[in-house]
N, C-alpha and C positions, 0 to 999 in steps of 0.2 A: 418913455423907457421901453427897452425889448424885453418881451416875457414872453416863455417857450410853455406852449400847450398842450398835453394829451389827450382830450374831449372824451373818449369812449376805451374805458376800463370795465371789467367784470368783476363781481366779488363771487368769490365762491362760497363762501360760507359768515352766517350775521346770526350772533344770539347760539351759537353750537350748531347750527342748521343751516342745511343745503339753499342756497340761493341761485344759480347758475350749476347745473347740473356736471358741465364740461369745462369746468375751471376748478383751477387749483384749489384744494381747500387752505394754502398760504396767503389765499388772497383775502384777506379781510381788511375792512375801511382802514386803520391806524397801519398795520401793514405795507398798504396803499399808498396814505400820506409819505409813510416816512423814506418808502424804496424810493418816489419820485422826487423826494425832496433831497434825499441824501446821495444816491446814488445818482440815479437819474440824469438832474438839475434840470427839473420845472419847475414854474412857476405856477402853473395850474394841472390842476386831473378835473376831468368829470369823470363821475361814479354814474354808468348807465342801468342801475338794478335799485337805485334807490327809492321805486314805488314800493318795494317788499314790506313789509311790515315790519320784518325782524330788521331790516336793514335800517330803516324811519326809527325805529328805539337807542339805537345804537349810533345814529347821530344824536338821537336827543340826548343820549346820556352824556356824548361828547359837548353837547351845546352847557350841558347843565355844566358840566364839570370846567367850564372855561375854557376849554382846548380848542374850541371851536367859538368862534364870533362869526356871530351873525352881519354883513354889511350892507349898508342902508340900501345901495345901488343895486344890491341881489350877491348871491355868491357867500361863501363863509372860510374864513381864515382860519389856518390852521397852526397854531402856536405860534403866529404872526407872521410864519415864513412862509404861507402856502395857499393857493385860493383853492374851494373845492366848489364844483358846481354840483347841481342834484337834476340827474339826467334819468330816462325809463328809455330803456329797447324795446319795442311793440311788434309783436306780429299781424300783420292785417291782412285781412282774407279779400284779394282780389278776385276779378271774374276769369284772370288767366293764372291764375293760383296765389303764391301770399308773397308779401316784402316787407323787409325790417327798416322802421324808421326808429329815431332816436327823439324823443321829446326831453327839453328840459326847460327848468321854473326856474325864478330866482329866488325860492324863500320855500324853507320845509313847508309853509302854509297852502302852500298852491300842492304842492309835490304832495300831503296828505290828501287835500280832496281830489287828484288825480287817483289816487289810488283807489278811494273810495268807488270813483266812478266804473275806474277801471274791475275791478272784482265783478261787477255786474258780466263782463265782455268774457273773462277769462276763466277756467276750471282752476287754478292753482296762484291767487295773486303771490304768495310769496316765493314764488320762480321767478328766473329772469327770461324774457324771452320769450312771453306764454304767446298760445294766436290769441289772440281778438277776433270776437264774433264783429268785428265790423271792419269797414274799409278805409283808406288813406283818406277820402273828403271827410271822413266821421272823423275820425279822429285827429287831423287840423283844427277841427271846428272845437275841439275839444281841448282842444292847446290852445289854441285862439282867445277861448273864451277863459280861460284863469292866466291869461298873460305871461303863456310860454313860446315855445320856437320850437317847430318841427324839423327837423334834417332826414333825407333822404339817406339810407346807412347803406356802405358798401355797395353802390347803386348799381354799379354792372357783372356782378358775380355771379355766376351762373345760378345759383339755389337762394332764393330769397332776399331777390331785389326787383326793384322797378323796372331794371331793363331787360328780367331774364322775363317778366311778366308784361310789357308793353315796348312795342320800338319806339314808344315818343314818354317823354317822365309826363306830359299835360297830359294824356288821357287818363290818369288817375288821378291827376286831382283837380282837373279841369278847372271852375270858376275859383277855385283856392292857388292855383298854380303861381299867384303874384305873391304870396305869403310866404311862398318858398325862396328864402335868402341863398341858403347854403347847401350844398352838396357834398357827403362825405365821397371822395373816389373808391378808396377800400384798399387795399395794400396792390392787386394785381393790375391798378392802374394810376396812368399818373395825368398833372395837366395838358400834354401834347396830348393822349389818345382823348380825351375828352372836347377840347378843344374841334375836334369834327364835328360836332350836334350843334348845330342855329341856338337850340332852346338852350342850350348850357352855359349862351357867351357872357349873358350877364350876373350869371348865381358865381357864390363867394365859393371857391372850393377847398372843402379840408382833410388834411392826411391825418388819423388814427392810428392808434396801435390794435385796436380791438382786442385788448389786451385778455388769454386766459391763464395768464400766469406772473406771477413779480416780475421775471425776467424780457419778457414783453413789453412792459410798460417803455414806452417812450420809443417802440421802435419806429414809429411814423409820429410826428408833431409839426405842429405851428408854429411863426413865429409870428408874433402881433407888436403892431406899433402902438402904444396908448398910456395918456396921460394918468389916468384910474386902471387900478386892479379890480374890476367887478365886471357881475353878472352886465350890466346895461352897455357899458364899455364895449364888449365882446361882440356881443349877441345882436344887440336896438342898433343897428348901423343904418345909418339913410339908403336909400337906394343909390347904388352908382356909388358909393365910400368902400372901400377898404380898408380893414387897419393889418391885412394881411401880411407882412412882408416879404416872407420865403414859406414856399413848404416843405417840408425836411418828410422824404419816406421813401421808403424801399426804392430800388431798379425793380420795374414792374415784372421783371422776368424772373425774379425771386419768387414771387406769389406763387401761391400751391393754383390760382387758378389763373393764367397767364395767357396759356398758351392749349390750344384742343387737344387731349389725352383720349387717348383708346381704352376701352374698359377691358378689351380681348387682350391684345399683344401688347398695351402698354406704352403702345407709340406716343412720344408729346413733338408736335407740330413746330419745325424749328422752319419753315419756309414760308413764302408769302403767306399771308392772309386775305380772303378769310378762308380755313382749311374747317369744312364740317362734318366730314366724311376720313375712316380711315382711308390712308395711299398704301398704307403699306398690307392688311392685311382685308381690303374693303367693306371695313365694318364698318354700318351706318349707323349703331348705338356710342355714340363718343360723349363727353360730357366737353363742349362747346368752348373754348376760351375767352378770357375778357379782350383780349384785341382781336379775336377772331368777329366777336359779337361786334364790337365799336367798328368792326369793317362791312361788318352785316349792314348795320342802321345808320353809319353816318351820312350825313345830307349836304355838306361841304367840304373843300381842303382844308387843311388845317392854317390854321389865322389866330394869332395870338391877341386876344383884348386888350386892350391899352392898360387895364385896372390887373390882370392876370399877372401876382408877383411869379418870381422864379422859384420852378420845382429842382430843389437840390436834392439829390441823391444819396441818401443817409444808409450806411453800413453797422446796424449797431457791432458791436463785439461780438455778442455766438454765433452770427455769421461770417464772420473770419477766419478763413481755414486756418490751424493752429493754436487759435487761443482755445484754451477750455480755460472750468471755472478756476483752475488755481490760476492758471495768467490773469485773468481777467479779474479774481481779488486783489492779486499785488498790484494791477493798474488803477483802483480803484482805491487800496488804499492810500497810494501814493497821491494821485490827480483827484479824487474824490468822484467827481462824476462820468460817466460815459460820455457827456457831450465835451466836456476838458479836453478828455482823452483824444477825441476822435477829431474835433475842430481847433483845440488852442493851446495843446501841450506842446514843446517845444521838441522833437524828432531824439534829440541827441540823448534829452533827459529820460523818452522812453527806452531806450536802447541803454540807457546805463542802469535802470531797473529791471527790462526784460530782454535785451538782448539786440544785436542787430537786426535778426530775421523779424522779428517781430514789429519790431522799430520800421523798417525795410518795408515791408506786408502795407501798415498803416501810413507809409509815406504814399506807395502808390495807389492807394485808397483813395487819399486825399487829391491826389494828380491823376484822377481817373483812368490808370494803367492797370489793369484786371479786363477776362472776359465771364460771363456768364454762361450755366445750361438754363435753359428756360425749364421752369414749373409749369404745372397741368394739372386736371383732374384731383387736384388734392394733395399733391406732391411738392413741395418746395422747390425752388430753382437752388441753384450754387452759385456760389464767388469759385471763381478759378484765375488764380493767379500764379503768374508763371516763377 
């Protein structure tokens, strides 16, 4: 069966209390569930804050209360329509500064003694996102050993990743570097720019929403091939297996970090790469782009793996010039979910609920007729369609 995944959600608030600092306080676990279950249309979320303490209560009381089942393989269902995985976002203190990796378990039982351990590392375990006094080889080794799966998160973003912190992802975790399956890209990039690094050709790559709010949820996902709905399913793949089949995320020129932004005059880099330096205003403080960097460090052309399924290009709704939230209610009341809408509703039937222009907008969405500004420095890109 195909089943569509979000790996890496935020909660901002578990128990009345702050969890993720910079996310919505709407984001809480049942919140979660039911945006991506009902609006959405996933099949899975993982909750990457679920080492918190207040977070681990509030599954339990969901497990108590039957809403949540536990599955044999890892993973837990949610009022039968929804798999949830129990993932932790890590900050680790490299020797060329820190990057965020995402750990996750199959069973609350690992994910509590992860947390335990993790308090020792951390000033505040019930945050999300805390540093770690330790580094990516520690904390593999730390995953490794209660039978979880480490992911490299948002790996080429300029502030707290592996490649803003190393030009090769092996020299941080060197003798562990085979334990690394999978690769999130991160919203400013996709599988062609990655596709240049030797080291990259054989890790599984996945697109995220890194979601900090309801409305985010789903705007980068997977689609996986697989006969079981669970943790082992997903995650325990042999080497050289995918059950990847499409990854659905952004036009990488969306991402707020895309493209090299000037901190002075604002300029964002719309010409070759790689651009390190302003042209326009010759500032040398710029904050670096993701394909400016992947033009910095890559060590081949680009060569598509044989196992590498195809990156499709996903537009959720708020980025559609036009719709706000009242369009985008009656399209959701109508088609139920965002991905309906945007891959399998029929053109005529949008257009007799919201109108031709709109109907019009989403046809050439789907026929890849739109251009982009590219995002930078923090700044989102745009759809601009004519």
């Amino acid at each position: 069966m195909m089943v569509f995944a979000d790996l890496h959600i935020h909660i901002g608030k578990a128990k009345g209390k702050p969890v993720k600092i910079t996310a919505s306080s709407d984001l809480t676990l049942e919140n979660i569930l039911n945006t991506a279950l009902l609006e959405k249309g996933l099949n899975i979320v993982g909750i990457v804050d679920s080492a918190s303490p207040n977070v681990l209560e509030e599954i339990d009381e969901l497990i108590n209360k039957g809403d949540l089942i536990e599955l044999e393989k890892g993973g837990y269902i949610y009022k039968e329509k929804i798999v949830l995985f129990l993932g932790s976002e890590v900050e680790t203190l490299e020797k060329t500064g820190v990057a965020h990796s995402l750990v996750y378990f199959p069973k609350i039982k690992q994910m509590k003694e992860f947390s335990k351990i993790m308090e020792k590392y951390v000033k505040n375990i019930n945050l999300s996102s805390q540093r770690a006094s330790i580094n990516a080889k520690e904390l593999v080794k730390i995953a490794d050993n209660l039978g979880g799966v480490l992911i490299p998160a948002h790996i080429f973003t300029p502030f707290k990743s592996f490649y803003a912190c190393f030009d090769r992802l092996f020299y941080a975790f060197e003798n562990c570097f085979e334990k690394i399956k999978f690769i999130e890209l991160g919203l400013s990039a996709d599988s062609f720019m990655a596709d240049h690094i030797c080291e990259l050709e054989d890790k599984i790559f996945l697109s995220n929403s890194d979601a900090h709010s309801l409305e985010k949820i789903g705007r980068e996902f997977n689609e996986f091939f697989t006969e079981e709905l669970n943790f082992e399913s997903i995650f325990l793949q042999k080497k050289g297996e995918s059950k990847i089949t499409s990854n659905y995320g952004l036009n990488p020129k969306l991402g707020k970090y895309h493209r090299t932004r000037c901190d002075k005059c604002g300029f964002i880099a719309e010409n070759e790469p790689p651009v390190i330096s302003c042209p326009n205003c010759k500032n040398e403080r710029v904050v670096v782009g993701v394909l400016d960097r992947v033009f910095l460090i890559k060590d081949k052309d680009y060569k598509k793996p044989e196992h590498r399924p195809p990156y499709i290009y996903h537009f959720p709704l708020e980025f559609i010039p036009g719709i706000g939230k009242k369009t985008r209610k009656l399209l959701l009341e109508e088609f139920k979910t965002e991905i309906t809408v945007l891959y399998f509703a029929e053109i005529g039937e949008i257009a007799r609920y919201c109108g031709d222009k709109i109907a019009n907008k989403i046809q050439k969405i789907r026929d890849g007729r739109l251009d982009f500004k590219s995002g930078g420095g923090g700044i989102y890109g745009r759809i601009i369609i004519e």
